[in-house]
N, C-alpha and C positions, 0 to 999 in steps of 0.2 A: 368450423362454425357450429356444430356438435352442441359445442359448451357453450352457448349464447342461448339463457332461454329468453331473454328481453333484448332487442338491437337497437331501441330507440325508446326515451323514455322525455313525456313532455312535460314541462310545469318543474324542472328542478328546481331546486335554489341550493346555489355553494357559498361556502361560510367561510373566508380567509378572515385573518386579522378584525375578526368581527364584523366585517362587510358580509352585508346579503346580496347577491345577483341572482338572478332567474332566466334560464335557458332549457336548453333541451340535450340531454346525455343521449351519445351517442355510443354505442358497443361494435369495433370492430375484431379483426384476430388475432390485432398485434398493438392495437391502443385501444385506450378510452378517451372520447372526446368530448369537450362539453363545450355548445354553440350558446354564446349569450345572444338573446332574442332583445336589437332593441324596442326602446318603449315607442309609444304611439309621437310623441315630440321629438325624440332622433330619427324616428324615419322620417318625420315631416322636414327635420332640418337636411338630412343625409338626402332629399330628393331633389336639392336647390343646387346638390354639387356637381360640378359639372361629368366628374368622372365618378363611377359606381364604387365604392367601399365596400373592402370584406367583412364579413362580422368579427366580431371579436368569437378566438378559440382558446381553449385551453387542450391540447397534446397530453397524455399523459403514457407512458410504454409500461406494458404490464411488468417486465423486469425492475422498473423503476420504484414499483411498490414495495413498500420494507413489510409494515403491516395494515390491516384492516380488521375494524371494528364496526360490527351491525348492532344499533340499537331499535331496539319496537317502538312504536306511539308510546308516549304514557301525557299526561296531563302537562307536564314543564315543558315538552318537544315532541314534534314527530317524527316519525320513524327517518334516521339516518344511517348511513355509510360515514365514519372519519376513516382518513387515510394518512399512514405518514411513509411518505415517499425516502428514496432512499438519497438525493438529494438534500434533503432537511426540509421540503416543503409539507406544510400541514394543511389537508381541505376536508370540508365537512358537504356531504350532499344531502341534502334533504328531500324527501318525497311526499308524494301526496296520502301512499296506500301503503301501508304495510308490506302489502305482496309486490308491489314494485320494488320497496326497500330490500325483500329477499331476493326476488328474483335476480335483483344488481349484483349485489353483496354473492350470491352463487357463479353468477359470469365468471364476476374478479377472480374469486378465488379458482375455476375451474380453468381461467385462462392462463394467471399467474403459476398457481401446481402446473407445472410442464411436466408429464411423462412421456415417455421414450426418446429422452436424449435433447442435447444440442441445438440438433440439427430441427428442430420444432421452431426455434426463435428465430425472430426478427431480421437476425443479420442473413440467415441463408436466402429470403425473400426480398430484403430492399434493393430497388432501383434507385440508383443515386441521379443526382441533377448532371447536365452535361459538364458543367463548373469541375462537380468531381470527377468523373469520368474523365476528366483530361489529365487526371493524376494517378499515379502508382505507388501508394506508402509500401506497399509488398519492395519494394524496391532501395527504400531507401537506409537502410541498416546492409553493411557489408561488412563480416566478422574482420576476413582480411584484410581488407581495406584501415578499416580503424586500429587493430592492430600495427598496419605500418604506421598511420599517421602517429600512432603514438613512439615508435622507432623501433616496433619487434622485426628481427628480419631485416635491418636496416644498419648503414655502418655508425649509427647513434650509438646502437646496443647490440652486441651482440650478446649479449648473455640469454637470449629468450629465443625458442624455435617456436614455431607453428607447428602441430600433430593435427592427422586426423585421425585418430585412434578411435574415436568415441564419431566415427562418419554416418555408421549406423546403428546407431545409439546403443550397441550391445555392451560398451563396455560402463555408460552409465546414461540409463533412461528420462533422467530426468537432467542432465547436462546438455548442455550446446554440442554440435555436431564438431563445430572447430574449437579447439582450445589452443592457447600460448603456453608454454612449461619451460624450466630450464634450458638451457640449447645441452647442459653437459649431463641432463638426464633421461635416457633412453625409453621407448616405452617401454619394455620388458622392467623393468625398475614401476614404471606405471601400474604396469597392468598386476605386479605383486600389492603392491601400494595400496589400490583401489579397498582393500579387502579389510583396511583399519580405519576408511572412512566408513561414516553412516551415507548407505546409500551410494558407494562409491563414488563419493562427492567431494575429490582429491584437493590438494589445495592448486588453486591453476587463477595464472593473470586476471586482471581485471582492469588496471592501472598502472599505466610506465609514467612517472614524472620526467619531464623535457629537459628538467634543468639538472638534476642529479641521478636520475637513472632509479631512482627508488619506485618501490612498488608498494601495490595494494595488492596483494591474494586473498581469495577468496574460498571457503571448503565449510566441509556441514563437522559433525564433534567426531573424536575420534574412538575408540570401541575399546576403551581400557577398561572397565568394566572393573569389579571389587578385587580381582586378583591381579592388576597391573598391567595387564597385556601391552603389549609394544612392538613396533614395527621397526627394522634396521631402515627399509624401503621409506616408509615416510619420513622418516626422522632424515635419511639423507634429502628425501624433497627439500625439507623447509629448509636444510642447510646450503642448500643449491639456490635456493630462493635469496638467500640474505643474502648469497657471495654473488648474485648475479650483478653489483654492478661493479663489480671488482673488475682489476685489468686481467688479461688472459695469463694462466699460471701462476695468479697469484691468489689464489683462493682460500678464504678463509675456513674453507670444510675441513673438519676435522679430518685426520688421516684413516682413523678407522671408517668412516663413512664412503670417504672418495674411494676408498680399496675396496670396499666391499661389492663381493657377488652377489649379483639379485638372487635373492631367496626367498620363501614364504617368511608371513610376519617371524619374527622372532619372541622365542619363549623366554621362558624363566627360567632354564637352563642356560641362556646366554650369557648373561647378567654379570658375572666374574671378568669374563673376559671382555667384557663391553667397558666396562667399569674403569678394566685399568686401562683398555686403548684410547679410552676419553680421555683420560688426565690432562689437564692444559701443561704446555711446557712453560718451564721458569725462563727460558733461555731469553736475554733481553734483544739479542740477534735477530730471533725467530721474524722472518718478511710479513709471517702475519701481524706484525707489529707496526709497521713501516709501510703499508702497501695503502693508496687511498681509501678513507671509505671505514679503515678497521676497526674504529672506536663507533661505530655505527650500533644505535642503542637500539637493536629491532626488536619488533613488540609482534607477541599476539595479544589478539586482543578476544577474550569471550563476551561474549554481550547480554548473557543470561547473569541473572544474581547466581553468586556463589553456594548456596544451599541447594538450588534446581541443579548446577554443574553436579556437584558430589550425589544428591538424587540419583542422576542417571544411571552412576555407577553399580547401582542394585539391577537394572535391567541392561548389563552390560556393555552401556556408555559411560560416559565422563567428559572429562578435559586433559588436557595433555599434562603428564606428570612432566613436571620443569626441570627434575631428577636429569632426566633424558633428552629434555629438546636446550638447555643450558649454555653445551657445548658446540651447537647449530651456528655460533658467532662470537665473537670477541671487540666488546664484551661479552658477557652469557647474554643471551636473547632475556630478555622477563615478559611477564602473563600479565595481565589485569582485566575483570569482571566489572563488567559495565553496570549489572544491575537493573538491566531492561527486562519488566517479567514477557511473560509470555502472553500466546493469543487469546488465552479466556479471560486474562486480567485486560486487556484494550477493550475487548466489545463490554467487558462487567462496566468501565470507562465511559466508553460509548455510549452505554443505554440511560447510564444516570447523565449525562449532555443531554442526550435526548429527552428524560422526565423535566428537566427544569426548560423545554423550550415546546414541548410536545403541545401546549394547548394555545400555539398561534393561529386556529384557526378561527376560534371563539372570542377570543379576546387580542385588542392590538397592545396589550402591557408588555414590558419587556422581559425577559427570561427571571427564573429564581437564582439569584446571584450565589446564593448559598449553595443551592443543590449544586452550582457548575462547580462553584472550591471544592466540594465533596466529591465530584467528579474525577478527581487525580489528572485530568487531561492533561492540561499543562505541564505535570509532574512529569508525565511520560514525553511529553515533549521535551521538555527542558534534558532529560536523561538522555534520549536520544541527540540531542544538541549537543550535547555534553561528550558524548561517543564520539561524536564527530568533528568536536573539535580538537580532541585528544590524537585520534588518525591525521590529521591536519598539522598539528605540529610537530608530530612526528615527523612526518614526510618531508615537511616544506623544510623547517627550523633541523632537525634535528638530524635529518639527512638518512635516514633510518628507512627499513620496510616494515610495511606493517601487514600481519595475516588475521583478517577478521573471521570468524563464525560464530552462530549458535548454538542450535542441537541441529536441523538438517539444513540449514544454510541459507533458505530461502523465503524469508521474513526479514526477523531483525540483519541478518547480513547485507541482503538486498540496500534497508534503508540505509546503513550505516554505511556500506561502498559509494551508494549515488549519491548520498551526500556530501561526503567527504571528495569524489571529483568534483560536483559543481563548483567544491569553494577551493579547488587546488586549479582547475582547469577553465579558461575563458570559456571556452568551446562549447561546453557544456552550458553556457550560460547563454546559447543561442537559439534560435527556433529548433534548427536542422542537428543543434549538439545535443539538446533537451531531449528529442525524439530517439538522435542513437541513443543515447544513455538509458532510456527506459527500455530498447529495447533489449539494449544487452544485459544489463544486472538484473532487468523486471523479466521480460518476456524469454529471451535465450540461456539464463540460469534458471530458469525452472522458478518464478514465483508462481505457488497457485491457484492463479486468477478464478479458477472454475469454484473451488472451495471454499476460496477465503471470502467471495461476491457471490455464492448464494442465486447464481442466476434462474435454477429451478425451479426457487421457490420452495415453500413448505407447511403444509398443511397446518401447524402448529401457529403458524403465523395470521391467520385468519379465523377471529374470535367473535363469536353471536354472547350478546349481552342481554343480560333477562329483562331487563328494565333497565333505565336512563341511569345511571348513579350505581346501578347495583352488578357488577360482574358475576360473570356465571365463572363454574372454574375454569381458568386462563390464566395467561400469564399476566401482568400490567402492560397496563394499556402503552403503548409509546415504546415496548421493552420486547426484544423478540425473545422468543420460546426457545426455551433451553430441555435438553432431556431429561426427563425424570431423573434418570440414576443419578443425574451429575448436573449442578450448576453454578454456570459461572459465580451467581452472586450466593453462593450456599457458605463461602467461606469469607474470614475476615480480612485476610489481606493475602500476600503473595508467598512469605517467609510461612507463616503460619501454614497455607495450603502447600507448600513444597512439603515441607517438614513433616506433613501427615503423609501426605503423597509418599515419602521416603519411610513410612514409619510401617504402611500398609503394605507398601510392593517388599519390604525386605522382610515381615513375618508373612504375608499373603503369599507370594510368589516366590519364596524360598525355593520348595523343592524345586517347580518349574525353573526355577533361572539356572538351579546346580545341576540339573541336568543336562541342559544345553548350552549356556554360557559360553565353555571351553571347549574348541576341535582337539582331541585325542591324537592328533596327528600332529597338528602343526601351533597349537596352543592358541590359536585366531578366537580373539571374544564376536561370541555373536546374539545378535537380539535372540529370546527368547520367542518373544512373538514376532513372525514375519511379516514385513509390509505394512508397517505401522504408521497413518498420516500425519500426527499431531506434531506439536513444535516439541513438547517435552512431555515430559512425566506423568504430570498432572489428568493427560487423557489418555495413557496408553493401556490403562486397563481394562480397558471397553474394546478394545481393538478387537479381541476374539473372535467378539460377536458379532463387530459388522463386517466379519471377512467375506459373510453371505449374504450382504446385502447386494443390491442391482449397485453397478457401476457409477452410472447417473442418474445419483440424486445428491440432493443437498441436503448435507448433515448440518443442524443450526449450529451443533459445536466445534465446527470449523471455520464457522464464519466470522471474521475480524476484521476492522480497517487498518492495513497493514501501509494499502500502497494510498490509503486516505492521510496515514500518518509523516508518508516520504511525501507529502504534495504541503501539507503542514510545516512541514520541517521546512522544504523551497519556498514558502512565504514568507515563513519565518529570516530568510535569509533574504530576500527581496524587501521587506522592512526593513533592515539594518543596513542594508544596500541599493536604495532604490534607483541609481546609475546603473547598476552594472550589469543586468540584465536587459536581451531582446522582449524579451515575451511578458506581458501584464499579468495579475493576479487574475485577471479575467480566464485566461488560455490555462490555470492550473482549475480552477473552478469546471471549464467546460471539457476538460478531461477525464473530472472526475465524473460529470455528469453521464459522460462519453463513456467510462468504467461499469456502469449500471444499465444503459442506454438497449447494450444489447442488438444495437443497430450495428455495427463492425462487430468484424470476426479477429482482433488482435487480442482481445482478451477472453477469451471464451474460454483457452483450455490451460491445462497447468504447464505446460513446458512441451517445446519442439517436436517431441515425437508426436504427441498427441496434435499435431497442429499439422503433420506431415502424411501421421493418418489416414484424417477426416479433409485431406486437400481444402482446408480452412482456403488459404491461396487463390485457390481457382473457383470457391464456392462462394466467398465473400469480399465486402470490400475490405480494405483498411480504415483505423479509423483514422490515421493520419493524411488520408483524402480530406477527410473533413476539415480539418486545422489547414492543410497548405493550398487550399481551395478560397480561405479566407484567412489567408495570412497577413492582412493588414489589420485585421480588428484585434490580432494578439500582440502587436506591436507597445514598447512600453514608449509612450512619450521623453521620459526623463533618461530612456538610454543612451550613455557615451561610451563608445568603444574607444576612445583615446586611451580611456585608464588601464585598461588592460593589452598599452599598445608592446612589442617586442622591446620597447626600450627601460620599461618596470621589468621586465622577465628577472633578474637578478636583487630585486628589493626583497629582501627577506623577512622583514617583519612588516608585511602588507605588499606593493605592489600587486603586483597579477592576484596574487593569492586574497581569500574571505577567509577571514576568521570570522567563526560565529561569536555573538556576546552573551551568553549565558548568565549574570549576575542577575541579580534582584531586579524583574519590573523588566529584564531583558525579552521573555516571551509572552506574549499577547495571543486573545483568542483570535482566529480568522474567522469575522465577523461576519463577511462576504458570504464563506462558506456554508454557516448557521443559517441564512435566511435574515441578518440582521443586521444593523447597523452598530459601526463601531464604539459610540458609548454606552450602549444595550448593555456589550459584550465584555466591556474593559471598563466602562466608569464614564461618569458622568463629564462633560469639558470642562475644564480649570476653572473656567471664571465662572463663576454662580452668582446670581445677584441675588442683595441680602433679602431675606425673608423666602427664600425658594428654595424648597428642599429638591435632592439629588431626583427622587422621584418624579416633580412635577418639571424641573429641567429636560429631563429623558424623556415624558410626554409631548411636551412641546415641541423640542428640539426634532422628536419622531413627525410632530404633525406640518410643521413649516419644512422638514426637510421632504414628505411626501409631497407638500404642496409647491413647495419649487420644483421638483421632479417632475411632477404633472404636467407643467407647463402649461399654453392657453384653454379655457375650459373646454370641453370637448360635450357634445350634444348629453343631456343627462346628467350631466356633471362630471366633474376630471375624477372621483373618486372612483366609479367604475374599471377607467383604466388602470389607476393607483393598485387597485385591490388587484387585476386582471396580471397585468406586467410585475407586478411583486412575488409571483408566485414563479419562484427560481429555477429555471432548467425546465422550462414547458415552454410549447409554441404557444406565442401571442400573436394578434393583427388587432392593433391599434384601429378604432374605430374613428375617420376622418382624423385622424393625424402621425405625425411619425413622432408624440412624446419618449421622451427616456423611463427608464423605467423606475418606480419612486423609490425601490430601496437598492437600486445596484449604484456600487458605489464608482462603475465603469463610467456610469451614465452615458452608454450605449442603446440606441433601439435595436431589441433583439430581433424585428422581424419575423419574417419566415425560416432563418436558420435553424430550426431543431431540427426538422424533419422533413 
């Protein structure tokens, strides 16, 4: 309570969509509250009721802030707070005195900057309702369990064992305690292996398909580095992997692979005789020709554009020379580059979304359609689509495995795995499937939520404006602060910034990387700089410096909407599907709000260990209390589970399986998400009547669909609650009535559910 120099502040007025209300701001330690005060004619109406009514609030959780901007008095306004939440919701507070406008503006920021850790937020403090309390989401994720259900361990498959090699997390910290691998490869073959991923981040199960036995693996890049380096140990993984759904003894592994003794990686000294034990045989005899399965076309799959893959290479990474993983299957296995850039090309993304929607708190017009096309969002959606529709047909169609990664596996891999189950697996498509799957590919592989979500906050991120119109130096308003040395938007596109990135690290870091690069012993490539967080290249040269920063803080050029993009992508797939799904666009919306919220402890930290720690467990709820506490409001009406009944299990071009549709006009914004309605966001509705431009339709069509929303007028008028309830992912109490709220497109009352 420290950092509160004002707890209560009277005479506000907050600015949505160009609505003014006046209430009273309230400052506690873990929200901002603002109570609408009604006028003198709703208390006189609200006294006639028979039962007393709550005021109308608005909730706001200080993690939920993205940025904040204080402007002074000047003549056109006075002194405000704007906020853009991390939600997408945009409010403007207005005050009477200048010194109440700072003294606000210092709380926020004093409360939001978290120092010392974690365990400062929200979630280590809340009391849940009885409701949740009669739940356990800690409970509901069982590695082995869903591993059998998918047939590992089971007489479906036997090609897959359970290890707990990695039980306490020494052999990789940032890995699940339990992992699935080969049945016919040892951990000693592991534990050599570990040592050619980044991060010894191996390639290990993620996905057994029911119907063919094919898989998804999953692993971060491999450490070939500018002089080729290469593993016998991995390279026999991924060949283990492809022959896993093969019948017993008749394996597709090459023979120098299956014979080989586990050894440290192998050099460039091997190479001769690697070479000629690979040779494929002519023999038209040979079982591996004849045995199920052997024309099996298995893919890895990179999912960085091909100029960041070759980048790496100068700091001791890469991608898998094809030289070498070739003879992994028969056919030869083949590669393909997805083209997904990296984390500071999504939030550069991000923040231009955010300039063309950032000023709905001033005005109710609808976004700048221009800035969103410049935006690339879609672009990156559709690529990611695209990733995942390509994993999809492999598997289903083509009968194949596929092994996806990045650079350290837990980002674009993440997306590209949960995707690609939802549209192969029903299961996945249900409340209780949707939950495992997040927690296994997002939370038990190491995505990391603490980094990428920003929960600490950052000083950089809360800007004093000199005057109304005139910024002081800051960053743009609506755009979060990037570091000086380096920013996201400092370059022009992705190719370009790789390619300089590649152009600096290999004259910059020349000497550094030839002197470490290569162990003298065992020929193992290894980073130059240790423990480096980023996804690629592009930030690893700043890594030096923050090796001495404090643990817990939030770096802003870590920050990306990674797991905003996998919730994107399942809407995207819920539009093109809207049967086949349990769960409503509503339940991916309050997830994400749930991802910022800071109120559960399931996303707070980057991966297991760090969760097993800080006894996250025992210190917090789940936030899956919160959804299975009210698991009828994520219910999809138009769901039929007939379509995905056992008796499509065998349709092969559809059935059980989702292909996504990727062509022209195939991905749409989720309008929901933005804070807006979906002709704002994608276009104006088909029939336009003549003399009415696109413009004045989207006005309207805004203003009649507010006012149906509203429903009966309510004391003061319905716009009060319009403006109150439209502000996205905040507690509301509907003042003498239970209206919907005017721009969700659930048309749900939210209640008292936030908090």
């Amino acid at each position: 309570m420290e950092h509160i120099k004002v707890a209560k502040v009277d005479n506000v007025a907050i600015l949505h969509h160009g609505s003014e209300q006046r209430g009273t701001l309230h400052l506690t330690a873990h929200h901002l509250i603002f109570r609408r005060v009604a006028s003198e004619a709703e208390q006189e109406e609200l006294s006639t009721l028979s039962t007393p009514q709550p005021p109308t609030e608005i909730w706001i959780a200080y993690p939920i802030i993205a940025t904040a901007f204080r402007y002074p008095s000047c003549a056109s306004a006075p002194a405000h707070v704007r906020l853009r939440n991390r939600d997408f919701s945009f409010l403007q507070f207005r005050f009477d005195t200048d010194r109440e406008c700072r003294d606000v503006f210092d709380s926020i920021k004093a409360l939001t900057v978290v120092r010392g850790g974690l365990e400062k937020l929200y979630a280590f403090y809340y009391q849940p309702k009885s409701s949740e309390r009669r739940c356990n989401g800690w409970l509901l994720y069982n590695p082995v369990k869903e591993f059998e259900r998918m047939g590992v361990g089971t007489d479906r498959s036997k090609g897959w064992r359970i290890t707990n090699l990695n039980h306490d997390y020494s052999f990789s910290p940032t890995y699940p305690a339990t992992l699935a691998v080969p049945a016919t490869i040892s951990d000693t073959t592991l534990t050599h292996a570990k040592s050619y991923r980044s991060r010894a981040r191996i390639p290990a199960l993620t996905y057994l398909h029911p119907l063919n036995n094919c898989t998804i693996t999953r692993c971060a890049q491999p450490l070939t580095g500018v002089r080729g380096n290469r593993s016998i140990q991995d390279e026999k993984l991924v060949a283990a992997i492809f022959a896993s759904s093969q019948p017993p003894g008749s394996s597709q592994t090459p023979a120098y692979l299956r014979n080989t003794t586990p050894s440290p990686l192998g050099s460039s000294s091997d190479l001769p005789a690697l070479e000629t034990a690979a040779t494929p045989t002519s023999d038209p005899d040979s079982p591996v020709g004849r045995v199920y399965g052997a024309q099996q076309r298995n893919l890895i799959v990179d999912a960085r554009p091909t100029v960041n893959a070759y980048a790496m290479q100068v700091v001791g990474m890469g991608s898998e020379d094809m030289d070498n993983y070739r003879h992994c299957s028969s056919p030869p296995c083949t590669k393909i580059y997805l083209g997904i850039d990296n984390i500071h090309v999504m939030r550069d993304s991000l923040n231009k979304v955010i300039e063309a929607i950032k000023d709905s708190d001033i005005t109710p017009l609808p976004p700048n359609r221009e800035l969103l096309a410049k935006s690339g969002w879609l672009k990156h959606i559709g690529l990611m689509m695209d990733g995942t529709s390509a994993i999809v047909r492999q598997v289903a169609v083509e009968h194949a495995h596929v092994l996806v990664h990045c650079s350290d596996g837990w980002d674009r891999t993440s997306q590209l795995s949960s995707l690609a189950q939802i549209c192969l697996d029903p299961y996945f498509r249900t409340i209780d499937g949707f939950i495992t799957l997040v927690e296994k590919d997002w939370v038990s592989f190491g995505h990391r939520f603490r980094e990428r979500s920003g929960y600490l906050g950052h000083e950089k991120w809360f800007v004093e404006k000199s005057s109304y119109g005139q910024p002081a130096a800051a960053p743009e308003e609506g755009i979060i602060g990037e570091d000086e040395d380096e920013s996201a938007q400092s370059a022009p596109s992705a190719p370009g910034r790789a390619a300089a990135a590649f152009g600096e690290a290999m004259f910059g870091q020349a000497k550094n990387f030839f002197s470490t690069v290569s162990n003298a012993n065992n020929g193992r490539a290894t980073s130059p700089v240790p423990d480096m967080d980023s996804d690629d290249l592009y930030d690893r040269r700043t890594k030096v410096a923050r090796v001495v920063e404090a643990p817990m803080v939030t770096k802003p050029k870590e920050v990306s909407p990674m797991f905003q993009q996998f919730l994107d992508g399942t809407y995207q797939l819920m539009a093109q599907y809207p049967t086949r799904f349990e769960y409503n666009e509503r339940f991916l919306r309050r997830l994400l709000f749930h991802l910022y919220s800071c109120q559960y402890g399931t996303f707070l930290h980057n991966n297991d260990k760090e969760r097993l720690d800080s006894r996250v467990k025992e210190r917090t709820r789940s936030v899956w209390d919160y959804f299975l506490a009210r698991r009828k409001m994520w219910l999809n009406d138009q769901y039929n589970p007939a379509f995905d009944g056992q008796e499509h299990e065998r349709e092969v071009e559809g059935g059980r399986v989702l292909f996504p549709r990727t062509g022209p006009g195939a991905i749409k914004w989720w309008a929901q998400c933005w804070g807006r309605e979906d002709h704002e966001m994608n276009g104006a509705p088909p029939i336009i009547a003549a003399g009415v431009t696109v413009a004045d339709t989207a006005t309207q069509s805004s203003s009649s669909s507010a006012a149906a929303a509203a429903g009966p007028a309510l004391p003061g008028g319905a716009g009060v609650t319009a403006m109150v309830d439209s502000v996205k992912g905040l507690t509301t109490l509907a003042v003498g009535s239970k209206t919907p709220p005017a721009r969700k497109a659930s048309g749900e009352d939210l209640g008292v559910e936030m908090m």
